[in-house]
OpenMM code with the backbone's topology and positions (N, CA, C; nanometers):
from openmm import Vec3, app, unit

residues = "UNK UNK UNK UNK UNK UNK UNK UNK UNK UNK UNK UNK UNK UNK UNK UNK UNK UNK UNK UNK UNK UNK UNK UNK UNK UNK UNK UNK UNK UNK UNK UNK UNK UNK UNK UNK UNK UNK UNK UNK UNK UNK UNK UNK UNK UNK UNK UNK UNK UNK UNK UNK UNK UNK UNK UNK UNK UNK UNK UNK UNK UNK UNK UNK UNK UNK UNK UNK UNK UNK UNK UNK UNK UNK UNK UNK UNK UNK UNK UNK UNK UNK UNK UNK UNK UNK UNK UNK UNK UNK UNK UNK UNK UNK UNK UNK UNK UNK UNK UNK UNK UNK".split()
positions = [
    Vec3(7.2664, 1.8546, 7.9755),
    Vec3(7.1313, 1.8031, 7.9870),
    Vec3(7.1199, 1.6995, 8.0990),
    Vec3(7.2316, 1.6027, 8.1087),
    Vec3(7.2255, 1.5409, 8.2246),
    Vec3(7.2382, 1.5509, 8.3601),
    Vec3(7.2697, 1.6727, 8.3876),
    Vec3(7.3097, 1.7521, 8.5428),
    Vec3(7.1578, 1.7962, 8.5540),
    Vec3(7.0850, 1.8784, 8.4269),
    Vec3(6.9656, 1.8897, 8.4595),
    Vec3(6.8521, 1.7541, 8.5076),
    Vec3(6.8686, 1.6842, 8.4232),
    Vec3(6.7746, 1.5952, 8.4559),
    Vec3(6.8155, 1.5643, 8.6016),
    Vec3(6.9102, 1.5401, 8.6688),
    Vec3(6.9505, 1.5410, 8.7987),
    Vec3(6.9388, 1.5765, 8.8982),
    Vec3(6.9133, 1.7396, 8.8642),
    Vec3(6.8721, 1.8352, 8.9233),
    Vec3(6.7039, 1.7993, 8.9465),
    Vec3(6.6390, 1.7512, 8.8673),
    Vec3(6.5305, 1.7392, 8.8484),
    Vec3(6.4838, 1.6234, 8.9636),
    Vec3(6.5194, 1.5177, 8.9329),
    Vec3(6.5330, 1.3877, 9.0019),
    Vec3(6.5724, 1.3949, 9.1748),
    Vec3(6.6957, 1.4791, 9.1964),
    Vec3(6.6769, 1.5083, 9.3263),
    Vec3(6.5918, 1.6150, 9.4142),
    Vec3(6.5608, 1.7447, 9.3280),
    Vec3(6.4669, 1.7650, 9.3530),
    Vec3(6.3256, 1.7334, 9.4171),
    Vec3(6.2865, 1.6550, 9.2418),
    Vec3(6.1527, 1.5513, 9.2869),
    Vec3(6.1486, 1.4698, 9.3880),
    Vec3(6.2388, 1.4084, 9.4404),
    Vec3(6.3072, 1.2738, 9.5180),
    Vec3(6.2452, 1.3737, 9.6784),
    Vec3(6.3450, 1.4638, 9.6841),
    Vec3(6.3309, 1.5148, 9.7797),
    Vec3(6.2514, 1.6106, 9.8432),
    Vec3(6.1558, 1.6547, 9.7779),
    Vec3(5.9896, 1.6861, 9.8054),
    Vec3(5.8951, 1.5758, 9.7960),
    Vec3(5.8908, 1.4587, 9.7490),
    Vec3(5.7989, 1.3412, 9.8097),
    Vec3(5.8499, 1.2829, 9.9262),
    Vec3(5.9721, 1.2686, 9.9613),
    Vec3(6.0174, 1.1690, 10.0524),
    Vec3(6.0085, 1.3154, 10.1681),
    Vec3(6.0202, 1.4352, 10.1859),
    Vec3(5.9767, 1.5303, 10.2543),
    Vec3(5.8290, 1.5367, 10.3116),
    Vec3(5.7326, 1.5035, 10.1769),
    Vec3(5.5937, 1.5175, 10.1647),
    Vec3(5.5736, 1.3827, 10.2729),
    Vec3(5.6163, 1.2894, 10.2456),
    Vec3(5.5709, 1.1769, 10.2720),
    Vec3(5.5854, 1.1524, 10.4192),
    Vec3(5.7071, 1.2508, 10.4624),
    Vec3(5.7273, 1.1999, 10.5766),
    Vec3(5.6422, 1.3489, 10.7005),
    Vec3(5.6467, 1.4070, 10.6376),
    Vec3(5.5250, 1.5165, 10.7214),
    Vec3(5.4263, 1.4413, 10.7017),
    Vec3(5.3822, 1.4409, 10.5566),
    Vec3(5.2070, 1.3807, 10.6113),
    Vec3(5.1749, 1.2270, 10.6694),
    Vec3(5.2710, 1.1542, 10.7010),
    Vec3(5.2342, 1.0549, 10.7886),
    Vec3(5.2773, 1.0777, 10.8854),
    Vec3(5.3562, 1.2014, 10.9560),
    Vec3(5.3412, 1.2280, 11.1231),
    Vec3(5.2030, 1.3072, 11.1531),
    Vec3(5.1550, 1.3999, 11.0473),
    Vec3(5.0482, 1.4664, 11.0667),
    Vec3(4.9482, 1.4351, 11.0276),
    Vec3(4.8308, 1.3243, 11.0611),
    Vec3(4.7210, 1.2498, 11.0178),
    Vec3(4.6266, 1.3286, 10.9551),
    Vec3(4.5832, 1.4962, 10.9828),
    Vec3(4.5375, 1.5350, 10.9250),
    Vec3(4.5388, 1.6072, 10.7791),
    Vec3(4.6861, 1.5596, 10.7332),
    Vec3(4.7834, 1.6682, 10.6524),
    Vec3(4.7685, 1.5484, 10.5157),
    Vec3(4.6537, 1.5056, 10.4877),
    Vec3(4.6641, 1.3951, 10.3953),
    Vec3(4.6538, 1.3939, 10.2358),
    Vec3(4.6584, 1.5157, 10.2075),
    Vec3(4.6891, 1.5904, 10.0619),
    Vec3(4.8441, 1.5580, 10.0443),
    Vec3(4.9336, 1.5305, 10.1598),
    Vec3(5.0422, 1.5864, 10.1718),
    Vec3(5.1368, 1.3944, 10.0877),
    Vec3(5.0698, 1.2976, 10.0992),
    Vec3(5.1334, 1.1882, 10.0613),
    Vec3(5.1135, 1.1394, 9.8904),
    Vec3(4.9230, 1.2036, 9.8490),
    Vec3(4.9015, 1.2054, 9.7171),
    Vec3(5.0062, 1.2704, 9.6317),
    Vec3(5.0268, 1.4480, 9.7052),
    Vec3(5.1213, 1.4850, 9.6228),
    Vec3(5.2564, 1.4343, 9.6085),
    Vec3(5.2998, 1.3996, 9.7553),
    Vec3(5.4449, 1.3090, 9.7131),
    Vec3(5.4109, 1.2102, 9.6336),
    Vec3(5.3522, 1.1251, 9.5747),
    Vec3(5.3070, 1.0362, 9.4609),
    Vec3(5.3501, 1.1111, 9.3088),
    Vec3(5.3214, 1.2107, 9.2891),
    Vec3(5.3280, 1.2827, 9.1807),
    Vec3(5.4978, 1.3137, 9.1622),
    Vec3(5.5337, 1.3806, 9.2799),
    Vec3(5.6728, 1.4111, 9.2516),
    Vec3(5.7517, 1.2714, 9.2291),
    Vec3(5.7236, 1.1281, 9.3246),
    Vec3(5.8188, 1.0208, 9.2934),
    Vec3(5.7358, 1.0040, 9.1289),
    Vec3(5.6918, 0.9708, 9.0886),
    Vec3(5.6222, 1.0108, 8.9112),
    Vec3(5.7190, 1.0897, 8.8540),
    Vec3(5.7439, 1.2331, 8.9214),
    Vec3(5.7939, 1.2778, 8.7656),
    Vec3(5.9646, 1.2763, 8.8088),
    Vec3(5.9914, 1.2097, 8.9176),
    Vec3(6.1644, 1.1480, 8.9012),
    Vec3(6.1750, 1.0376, 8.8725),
    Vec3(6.0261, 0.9461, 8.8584),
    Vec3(6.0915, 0.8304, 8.7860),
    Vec3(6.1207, 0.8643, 8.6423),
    Vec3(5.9817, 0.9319, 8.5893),
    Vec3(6.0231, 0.9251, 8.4434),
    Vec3(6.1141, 1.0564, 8.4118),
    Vec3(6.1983, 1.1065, 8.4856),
    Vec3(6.3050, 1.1820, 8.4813),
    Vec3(6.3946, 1.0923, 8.4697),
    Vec3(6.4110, 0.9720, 8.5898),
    Vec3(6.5399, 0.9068, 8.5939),
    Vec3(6.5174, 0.8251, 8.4817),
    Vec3(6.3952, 0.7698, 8.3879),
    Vec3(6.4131, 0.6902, 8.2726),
    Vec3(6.4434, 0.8050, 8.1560),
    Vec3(6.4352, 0.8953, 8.1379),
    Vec3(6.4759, 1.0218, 8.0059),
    Vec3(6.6578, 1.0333, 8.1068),
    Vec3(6.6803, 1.0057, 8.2146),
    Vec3(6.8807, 1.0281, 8.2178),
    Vec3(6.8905, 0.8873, 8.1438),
    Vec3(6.8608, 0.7681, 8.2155),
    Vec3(6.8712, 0.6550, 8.1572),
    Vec3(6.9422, 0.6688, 8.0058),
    Vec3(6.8521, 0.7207, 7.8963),
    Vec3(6.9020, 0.7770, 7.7981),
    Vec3(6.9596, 0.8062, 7.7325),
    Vec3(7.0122, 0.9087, 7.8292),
    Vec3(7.1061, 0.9509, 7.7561),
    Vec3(7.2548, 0.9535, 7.8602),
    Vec3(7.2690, 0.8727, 7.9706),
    Vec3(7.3192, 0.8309, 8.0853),
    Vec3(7.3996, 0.6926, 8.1000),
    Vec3(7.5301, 0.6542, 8.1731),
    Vec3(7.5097, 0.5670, 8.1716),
    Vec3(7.4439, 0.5004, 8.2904),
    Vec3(7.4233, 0.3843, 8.3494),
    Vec3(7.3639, 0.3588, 8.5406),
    Vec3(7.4522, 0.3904, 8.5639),
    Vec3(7.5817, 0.3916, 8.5810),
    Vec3(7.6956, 0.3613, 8.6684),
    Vec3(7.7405, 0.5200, 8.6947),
    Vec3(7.6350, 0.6197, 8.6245),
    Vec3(7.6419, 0.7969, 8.6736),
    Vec3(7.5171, 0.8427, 8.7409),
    Vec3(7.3795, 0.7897, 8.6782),
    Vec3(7.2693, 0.7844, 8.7110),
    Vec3(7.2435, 0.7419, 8.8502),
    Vec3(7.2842, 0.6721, 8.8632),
    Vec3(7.2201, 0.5935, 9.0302),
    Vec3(7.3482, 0.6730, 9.1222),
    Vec3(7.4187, 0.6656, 9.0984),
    Vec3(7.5186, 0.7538, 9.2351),
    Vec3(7.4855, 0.9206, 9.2072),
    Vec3(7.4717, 0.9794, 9.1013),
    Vec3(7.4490, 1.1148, 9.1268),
    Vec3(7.3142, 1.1551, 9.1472),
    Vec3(7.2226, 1.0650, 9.1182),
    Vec3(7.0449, 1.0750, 9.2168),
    Vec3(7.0737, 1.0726, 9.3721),
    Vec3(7.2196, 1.0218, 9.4142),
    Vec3(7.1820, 1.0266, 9.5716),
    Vec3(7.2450, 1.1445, 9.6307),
    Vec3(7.2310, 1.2364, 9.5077),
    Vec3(7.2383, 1.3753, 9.6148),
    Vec3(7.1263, 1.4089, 9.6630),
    Vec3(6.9718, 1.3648, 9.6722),
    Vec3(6.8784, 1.3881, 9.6915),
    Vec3(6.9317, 1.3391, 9.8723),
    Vec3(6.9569, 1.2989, 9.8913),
    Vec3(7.0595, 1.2265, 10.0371),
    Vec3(7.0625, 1.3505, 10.0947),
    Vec3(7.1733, 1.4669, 10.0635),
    Vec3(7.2314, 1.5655, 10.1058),
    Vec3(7.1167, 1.6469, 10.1126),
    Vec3(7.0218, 1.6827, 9.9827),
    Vec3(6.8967, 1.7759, 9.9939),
    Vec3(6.8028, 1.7749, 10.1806),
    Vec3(6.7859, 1.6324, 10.1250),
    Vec3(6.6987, 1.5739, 10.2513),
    Vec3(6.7337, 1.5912, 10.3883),
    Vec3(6.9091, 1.5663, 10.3938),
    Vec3(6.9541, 1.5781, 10.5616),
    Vec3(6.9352, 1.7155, 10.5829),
    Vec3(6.9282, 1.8144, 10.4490),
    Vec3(6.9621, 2.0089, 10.4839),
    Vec3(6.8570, 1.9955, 10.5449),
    Vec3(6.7383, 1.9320, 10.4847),
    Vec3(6.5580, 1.9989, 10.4719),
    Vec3(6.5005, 1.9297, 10.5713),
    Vec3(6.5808, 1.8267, 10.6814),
    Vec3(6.5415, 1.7345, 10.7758),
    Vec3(6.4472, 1.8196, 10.9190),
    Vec3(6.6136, 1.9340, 10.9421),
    Vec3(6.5994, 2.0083, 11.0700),
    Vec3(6.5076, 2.0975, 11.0124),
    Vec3(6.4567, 2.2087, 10.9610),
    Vec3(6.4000, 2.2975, 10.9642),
    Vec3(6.2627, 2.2589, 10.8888),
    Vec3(6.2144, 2.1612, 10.7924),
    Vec3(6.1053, 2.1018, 10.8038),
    Vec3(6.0235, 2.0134, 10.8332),
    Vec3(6.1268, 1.9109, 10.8990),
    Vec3(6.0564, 1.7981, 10.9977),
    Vec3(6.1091, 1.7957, 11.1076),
    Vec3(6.1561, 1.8919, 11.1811),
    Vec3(6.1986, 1.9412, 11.3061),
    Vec3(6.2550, 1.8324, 11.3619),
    Vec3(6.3525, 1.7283, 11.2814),
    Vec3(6.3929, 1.6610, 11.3172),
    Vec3(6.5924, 1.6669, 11.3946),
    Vec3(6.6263, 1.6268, 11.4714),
    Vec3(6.7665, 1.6506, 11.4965),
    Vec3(6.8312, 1.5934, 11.4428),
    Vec3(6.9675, 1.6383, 11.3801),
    Vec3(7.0525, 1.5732, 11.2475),
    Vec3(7.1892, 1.6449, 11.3342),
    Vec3(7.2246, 1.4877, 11.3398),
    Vec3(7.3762, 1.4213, 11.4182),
    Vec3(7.4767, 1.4542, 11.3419),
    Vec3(7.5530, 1.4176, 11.4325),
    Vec3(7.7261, 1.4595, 11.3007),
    Vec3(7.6958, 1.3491, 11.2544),
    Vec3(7.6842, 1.2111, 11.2707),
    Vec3(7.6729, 1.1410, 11.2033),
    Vec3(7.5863, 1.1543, 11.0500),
    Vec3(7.5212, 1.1526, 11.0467),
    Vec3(7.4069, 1.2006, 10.9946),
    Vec3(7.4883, 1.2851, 10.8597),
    Vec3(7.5066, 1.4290, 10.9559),
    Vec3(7.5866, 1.5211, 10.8308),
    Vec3(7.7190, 1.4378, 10.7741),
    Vec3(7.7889, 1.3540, 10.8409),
    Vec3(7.9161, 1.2888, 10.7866),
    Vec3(7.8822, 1.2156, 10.6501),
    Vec3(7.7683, 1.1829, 10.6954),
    Vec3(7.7035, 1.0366, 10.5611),
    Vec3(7.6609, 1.1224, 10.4458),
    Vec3(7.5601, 1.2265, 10.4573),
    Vec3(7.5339, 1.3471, 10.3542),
    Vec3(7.7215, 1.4036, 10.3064),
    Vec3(7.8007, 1.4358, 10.3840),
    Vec3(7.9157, 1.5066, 10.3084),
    Vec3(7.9829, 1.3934, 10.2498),
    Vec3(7.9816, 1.2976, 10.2818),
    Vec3(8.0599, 1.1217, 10.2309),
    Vec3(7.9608, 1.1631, 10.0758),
    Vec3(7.8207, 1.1292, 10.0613),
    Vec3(7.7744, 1.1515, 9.9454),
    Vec3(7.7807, 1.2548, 9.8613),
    Vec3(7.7828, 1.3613, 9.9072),
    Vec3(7.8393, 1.4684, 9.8010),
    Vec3(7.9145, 1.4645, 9.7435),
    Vec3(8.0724, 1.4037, 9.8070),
    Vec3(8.1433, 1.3948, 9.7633),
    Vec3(8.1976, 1.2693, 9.6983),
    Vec3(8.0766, 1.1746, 9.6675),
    Vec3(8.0651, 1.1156, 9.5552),
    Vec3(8.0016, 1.1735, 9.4411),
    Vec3(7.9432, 1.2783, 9.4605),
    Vec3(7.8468, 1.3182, 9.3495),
    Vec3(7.9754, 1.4644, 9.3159),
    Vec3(8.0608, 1.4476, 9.3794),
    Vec3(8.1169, 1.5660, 9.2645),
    Vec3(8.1965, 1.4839, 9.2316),
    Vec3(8.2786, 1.4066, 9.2625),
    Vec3(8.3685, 1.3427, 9.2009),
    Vec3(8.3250, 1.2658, 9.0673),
    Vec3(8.1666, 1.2399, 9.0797),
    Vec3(8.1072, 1.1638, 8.9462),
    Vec3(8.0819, 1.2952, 8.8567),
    Vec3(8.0966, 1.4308, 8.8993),
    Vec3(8.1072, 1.5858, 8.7967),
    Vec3(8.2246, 1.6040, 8.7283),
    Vec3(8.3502, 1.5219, 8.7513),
    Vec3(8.4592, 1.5500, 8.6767),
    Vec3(8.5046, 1.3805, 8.5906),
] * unit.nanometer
topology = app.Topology()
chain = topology.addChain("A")
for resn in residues:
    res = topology.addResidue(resn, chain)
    for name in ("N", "CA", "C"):
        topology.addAtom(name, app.Element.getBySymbol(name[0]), res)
């Protein structure tokens, strides 16, 4: 249940902070920041139902795979360029988030 809620949380995480960052390059695209509002909404009260049944010290490091989501979804939906650097810091975090899977 807790990988799901996770799943959930980075998910959500990473379609508002997506949303958010298209519709403030695109001034006319302004549906696009309300709805990121909704998604940070339903990962907060996602991340308060892990809370739960969670302890913080799994909760807050395995939400930052939303990190890794974001650098994939950087180049091909905010046509942004993503450095080795960049990918080094996303694979550094993954591989905190599997190591917090065993």
């Amino acid at each position: 249940m807790q990988w799901l809620l996770v799943s959930v949380i980075v998910a959500c995480t990473a379609c508002a902070d997506l949303l958010q960052a298209h519709g403030m390059r695109n001034g006319g695209a302004r549906w696009k920041v309300p709805l990121s509002i909704v998604f940070l909404a339903l990962s907060f009260f996602s991340f308060t139902q892990l809370l739960r049944i969670a302890d913080l010290s799994f909760a807050v490091p395995a939400t930052a795979a939303s990190l890794v989501v974001e650098t994939a979804l950087a180049r091909p939906v905010l046509k942004e360029r993503v450095g080795w650097r960049r990918w080094g810091g996303a694979a550094l975090a993954a591989v905190g988030v599997a190591l917090l899977a065993h």
